[in-house]
N, C-alpha and C positions, 0 to 999 in steps of 0.2 A: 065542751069536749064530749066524745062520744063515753056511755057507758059500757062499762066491761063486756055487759049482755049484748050491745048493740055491734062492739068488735068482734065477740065471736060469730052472731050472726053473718056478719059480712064475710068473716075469712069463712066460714062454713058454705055461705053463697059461692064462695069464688071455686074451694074447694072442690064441692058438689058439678060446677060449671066447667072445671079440669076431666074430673070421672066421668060425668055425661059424653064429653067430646072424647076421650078414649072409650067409650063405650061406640061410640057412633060409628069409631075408627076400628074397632075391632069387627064389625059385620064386613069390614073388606078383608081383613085377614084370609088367606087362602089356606096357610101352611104355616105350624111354629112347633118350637121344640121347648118344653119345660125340663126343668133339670134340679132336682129335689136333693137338699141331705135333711135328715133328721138325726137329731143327737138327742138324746134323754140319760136323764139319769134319776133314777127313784130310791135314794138309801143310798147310794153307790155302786148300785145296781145299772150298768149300760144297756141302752138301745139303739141301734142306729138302724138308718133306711136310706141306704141310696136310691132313688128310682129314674128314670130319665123316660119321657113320654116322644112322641111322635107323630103329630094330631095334621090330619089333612081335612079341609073342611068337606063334607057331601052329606049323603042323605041315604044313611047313616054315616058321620065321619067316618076314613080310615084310622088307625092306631097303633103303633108298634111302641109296647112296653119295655121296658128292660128294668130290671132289680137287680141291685149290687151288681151290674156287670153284665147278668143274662140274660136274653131273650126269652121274655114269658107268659108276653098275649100279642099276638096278633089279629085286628078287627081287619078286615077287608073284605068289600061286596057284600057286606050285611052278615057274612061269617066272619066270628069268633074263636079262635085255636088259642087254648090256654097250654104252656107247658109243663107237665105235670112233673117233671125232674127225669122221667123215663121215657114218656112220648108226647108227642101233639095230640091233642085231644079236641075236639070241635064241642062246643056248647051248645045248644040247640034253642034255647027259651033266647031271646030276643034281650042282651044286655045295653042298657043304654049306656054313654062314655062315661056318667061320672061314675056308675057303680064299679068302672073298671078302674078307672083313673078319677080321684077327686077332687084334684089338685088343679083342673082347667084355667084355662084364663080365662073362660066365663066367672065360674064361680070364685075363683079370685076376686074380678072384678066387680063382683056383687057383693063381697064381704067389704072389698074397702069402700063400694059405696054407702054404704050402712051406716059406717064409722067414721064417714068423711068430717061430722062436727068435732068428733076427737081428733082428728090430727091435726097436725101444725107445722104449715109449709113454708120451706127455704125454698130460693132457687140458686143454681147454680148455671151458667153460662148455658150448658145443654139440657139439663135437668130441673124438671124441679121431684125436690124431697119432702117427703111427708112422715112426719115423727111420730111417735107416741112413748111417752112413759108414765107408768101409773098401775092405780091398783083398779080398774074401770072391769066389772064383769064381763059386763059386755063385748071387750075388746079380745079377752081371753076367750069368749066362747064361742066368737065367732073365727077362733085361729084353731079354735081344738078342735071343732066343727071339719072346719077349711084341711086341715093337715093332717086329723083323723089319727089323733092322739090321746092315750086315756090315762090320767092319775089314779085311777082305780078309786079307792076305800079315804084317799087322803085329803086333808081339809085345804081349799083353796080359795075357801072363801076372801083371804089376803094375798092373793097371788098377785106378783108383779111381771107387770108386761111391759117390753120394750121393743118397739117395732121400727122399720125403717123402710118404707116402698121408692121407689124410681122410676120416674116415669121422663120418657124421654120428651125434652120440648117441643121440638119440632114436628116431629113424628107422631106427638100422642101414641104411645104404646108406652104398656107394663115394660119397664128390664127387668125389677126383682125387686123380690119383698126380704127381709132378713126380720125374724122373727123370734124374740127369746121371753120364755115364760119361768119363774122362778120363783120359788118361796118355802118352809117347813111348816112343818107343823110337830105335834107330839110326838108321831112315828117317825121323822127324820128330816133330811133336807131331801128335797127334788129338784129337776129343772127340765129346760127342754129348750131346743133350739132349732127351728126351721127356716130353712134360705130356698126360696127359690128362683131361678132364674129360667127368663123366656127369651129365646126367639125366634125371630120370625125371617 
């Protein structure tokens, strides 16, 4: 019978073999929309971020931002209009997308392939799921990284992570990842919660 190392070896092959083929599939993407919430909470202290992206592939993609509701960058033809609450405002220094947007399904796509030996995949009829729950650093820093969230001063070195991506069968493409990061320490409890969803 196979050894434990040997199973995950393989589900990690197969894993890996899912990502690569949604990576292959994402260079034809023309056009997709991400759609972001963020929940936190540090002491009882709330944060949320809604943001909604609008990514057309070119050279420099196009980009239309929106936060909680607004219109707040637009990239087109290599210009950049940020809105400042009072006017459009053009930037001038050459911003690449993820500085504007971090949350790409590139770099998505590269965070779960990192981590593809930690998950642990179902499938369902159209989908398959890829799980994780645990205390795995690596799993957390590559979400706090990805979703550009910060616990400041607080100890997370026991932080737990509970993640869930979707990736559709047929299609090879990301739907969405749902994301929750949770644990105390001396100074209180925290959490955090990010979902995002693509498409295309």
């Amino acid at each position: 019978s196979e050894t434990a190392a040997e199973e995950t070896e393989e589900s990690t092959a197969e894993n890996n073999e899912i990502f690569n083929q949604v990576i292959d599939k994402s260079e034809d993407l023309e056009s997709y929309e991400a759609l972001i919430d963020l929940e936190g909470s540090v002491d009882g202290a709330p944060y949320t971020l809604n943001a909604e992206a609008a990514i057309k592939d070119g050279d420099p993609p196009d980009l239309l931002l929106k936060s909680n509701d607004e219109v707040r960058t637009v990239a087109k033809d290599g210009s950049t209009y940020i809105f400042t609450g009072d006017e459009w405002v053009e930037t001038t220094e050459s911003m690449n997308i993820e500085s504007l947007f971090f949350v790409t399904y590139e770099s998505t796509l590269n965070s779960l392939s990192d981590l593809s030996g930690q998950l642990i995949k179902e499938e369902t009829d159209d989908s398959y799921l890829f799980t994780y729950e645990g205390s795995n650093q690596s799993v957390y820093k590559a979400f706090q990284s990805l979703l550009g969230f910060e616990f400041g001063a607080l100890d997370t070195s026991e932080i737990y992570s509970d993640l869930e991506v979707e990736v559709d069968k047929e299609d090879h493409v990301l739907k969405y990842i749902a994301y929750e990061a949770s644990g105390e320490d001396d100074q209180g409890e925290y959490s955090m919660n990010g979902d995002v969803e693509f498409t295309s």
